[in-house]
C-alpha positions as CSV (number, residue, x, y, z in Angstrom):
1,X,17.6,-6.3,-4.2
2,X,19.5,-2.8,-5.2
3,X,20.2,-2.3,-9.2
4,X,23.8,-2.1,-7.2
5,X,23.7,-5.2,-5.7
6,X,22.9,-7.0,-9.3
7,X,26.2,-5.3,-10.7
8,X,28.4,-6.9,-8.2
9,X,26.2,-10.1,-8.0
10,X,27.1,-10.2,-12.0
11,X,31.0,-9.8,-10.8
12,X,31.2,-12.7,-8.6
13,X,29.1,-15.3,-9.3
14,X,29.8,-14.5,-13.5
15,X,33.2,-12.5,-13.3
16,X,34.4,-14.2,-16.9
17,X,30.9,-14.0,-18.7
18,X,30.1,-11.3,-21.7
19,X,28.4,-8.8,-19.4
20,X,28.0,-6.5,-22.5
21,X,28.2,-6.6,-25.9
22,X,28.5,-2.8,-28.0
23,X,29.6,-3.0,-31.6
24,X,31.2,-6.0,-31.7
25,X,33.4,-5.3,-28.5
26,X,32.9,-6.7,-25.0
27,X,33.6,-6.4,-21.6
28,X,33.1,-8.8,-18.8
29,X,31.1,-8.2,-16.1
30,X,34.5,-8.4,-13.8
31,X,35.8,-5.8,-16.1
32,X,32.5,-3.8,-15.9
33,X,32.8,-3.8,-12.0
34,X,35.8,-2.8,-12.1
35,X,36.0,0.0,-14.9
36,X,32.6,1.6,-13.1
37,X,35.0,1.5,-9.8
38,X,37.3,2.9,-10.6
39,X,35.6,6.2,-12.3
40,X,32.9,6.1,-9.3
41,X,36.1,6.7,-7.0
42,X,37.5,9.0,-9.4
43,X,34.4,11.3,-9.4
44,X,34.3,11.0,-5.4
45,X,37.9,12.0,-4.6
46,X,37.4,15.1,-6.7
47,X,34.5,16.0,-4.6
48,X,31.4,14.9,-5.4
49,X,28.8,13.7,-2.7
50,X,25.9,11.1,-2.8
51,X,22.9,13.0,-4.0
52,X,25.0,15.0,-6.2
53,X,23.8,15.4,-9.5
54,X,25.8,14.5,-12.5
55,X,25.2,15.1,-16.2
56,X,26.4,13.2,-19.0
57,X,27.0,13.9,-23.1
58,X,28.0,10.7,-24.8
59,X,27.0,8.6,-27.2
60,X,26.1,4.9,-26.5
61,X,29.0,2.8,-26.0
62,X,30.3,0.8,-23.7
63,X,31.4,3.3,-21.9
64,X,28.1,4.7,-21.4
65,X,27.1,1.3,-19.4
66,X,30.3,2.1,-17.1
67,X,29.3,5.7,-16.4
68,X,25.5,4.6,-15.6
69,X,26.9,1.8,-13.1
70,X,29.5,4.1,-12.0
71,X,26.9,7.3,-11.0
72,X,25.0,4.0,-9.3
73,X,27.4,2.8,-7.2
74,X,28.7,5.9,-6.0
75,X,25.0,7.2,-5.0
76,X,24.8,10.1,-7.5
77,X,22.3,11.2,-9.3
78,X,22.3,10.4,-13.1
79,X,21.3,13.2,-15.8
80,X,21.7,11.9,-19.5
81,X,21.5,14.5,-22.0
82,X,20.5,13.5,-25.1
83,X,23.0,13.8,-28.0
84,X,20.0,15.0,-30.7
85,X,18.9,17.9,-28.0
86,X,20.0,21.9,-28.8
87,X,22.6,23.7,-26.9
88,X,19.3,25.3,-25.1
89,X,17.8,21.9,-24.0
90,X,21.3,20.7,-22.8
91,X,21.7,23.8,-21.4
92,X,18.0,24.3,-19.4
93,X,18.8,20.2,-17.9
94,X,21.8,21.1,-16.5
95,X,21.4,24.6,-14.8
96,X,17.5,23.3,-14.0
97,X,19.1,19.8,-12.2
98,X,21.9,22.1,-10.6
99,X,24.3,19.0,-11.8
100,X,27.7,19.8,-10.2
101,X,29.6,17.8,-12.9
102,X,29.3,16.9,-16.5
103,X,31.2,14.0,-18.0
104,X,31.2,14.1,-22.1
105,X,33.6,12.9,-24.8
106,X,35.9,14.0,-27.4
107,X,32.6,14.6,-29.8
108,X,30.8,16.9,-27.7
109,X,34.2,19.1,-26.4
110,X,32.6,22.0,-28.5
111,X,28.9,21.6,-27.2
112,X,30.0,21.8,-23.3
113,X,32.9,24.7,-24.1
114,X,30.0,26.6,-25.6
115,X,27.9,25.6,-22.6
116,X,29.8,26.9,-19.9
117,X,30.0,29.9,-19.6
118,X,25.6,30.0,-18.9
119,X,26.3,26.5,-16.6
120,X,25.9,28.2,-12.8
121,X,26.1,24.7,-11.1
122,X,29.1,23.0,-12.6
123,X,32.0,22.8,-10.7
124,X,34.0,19.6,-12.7
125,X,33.8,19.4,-16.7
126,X,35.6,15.8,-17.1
127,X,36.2,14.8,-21.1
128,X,36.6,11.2,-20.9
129,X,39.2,8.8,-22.8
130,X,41.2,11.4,-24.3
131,X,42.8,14.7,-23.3
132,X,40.7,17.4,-22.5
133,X,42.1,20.3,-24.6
134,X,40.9,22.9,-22.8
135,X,42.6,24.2,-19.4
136,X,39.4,24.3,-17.4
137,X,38.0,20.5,-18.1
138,X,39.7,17.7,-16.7
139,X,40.1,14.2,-18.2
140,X,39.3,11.0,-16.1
């Protein structure tokens, strides 16, 4: 069985059980399915394609289980970039993975703006839950 398979297995047969727990706050593994749907769709529409590679700043949360399900269900590739790692680390991952996106929050908007002009891969910079506050990055 397929890592996606179990996510949507969790959904039906469990759709009102804690499918994960993060600081005291929960979501449901309906609500897990559903949120990692909905940004897997979100990240296809704007162009990506299966095999595409995707990088991603964040800190854990539950968002970050979203993202990971999300990159699974839609067939791209997942490249997690450690929050501790230099601008030069981040910066060698992305351009040596030729990830076409990056998804970071609000915390790391001054990490990827300082990123991007050395990025030659990235073609979508997508701040998530907030406002991207710079013209060029897109908020999903």
């Amino acid at each position: 069985m397929h890592a996606r398979e179990l996510i949507r297995r969790g959904a039906k047969y469990h759709p009102n059980h804690t499918g994960v727990i993060f600081q005291g706050k929960s979501l449901t593994f309906e609500q897990v399915l559903h949120r990692s749907n909905k940004l897997a769709n979100a990240l296809l529409r704007m162009g990506l394609k299966k095999g595409d590679r995707v990088a991603s700043l964040l800190s854990n949360s539950l968002q970050s289980v979203e993202i990971d399900f999300a990159l699974l269900l839609s067939g791209l590739v997942r490249v997690p970039l450690n929050t501790r790692l230099s601008e030069n680390e981040h910066r060698h991952m992305i351009n040596e993975t030729e990830a076409k996106a990056i998804l970071f929050t609000e915390e790391f908007t001054d990490r990827v703006t300082a990123l991007k002009p050395t990025l030659s891969s990235v073609e979508h910079y997508c701040q998530l839950n907030s406002t991207p506050n710079k013209k060029t990055m897109r908020s999903i």
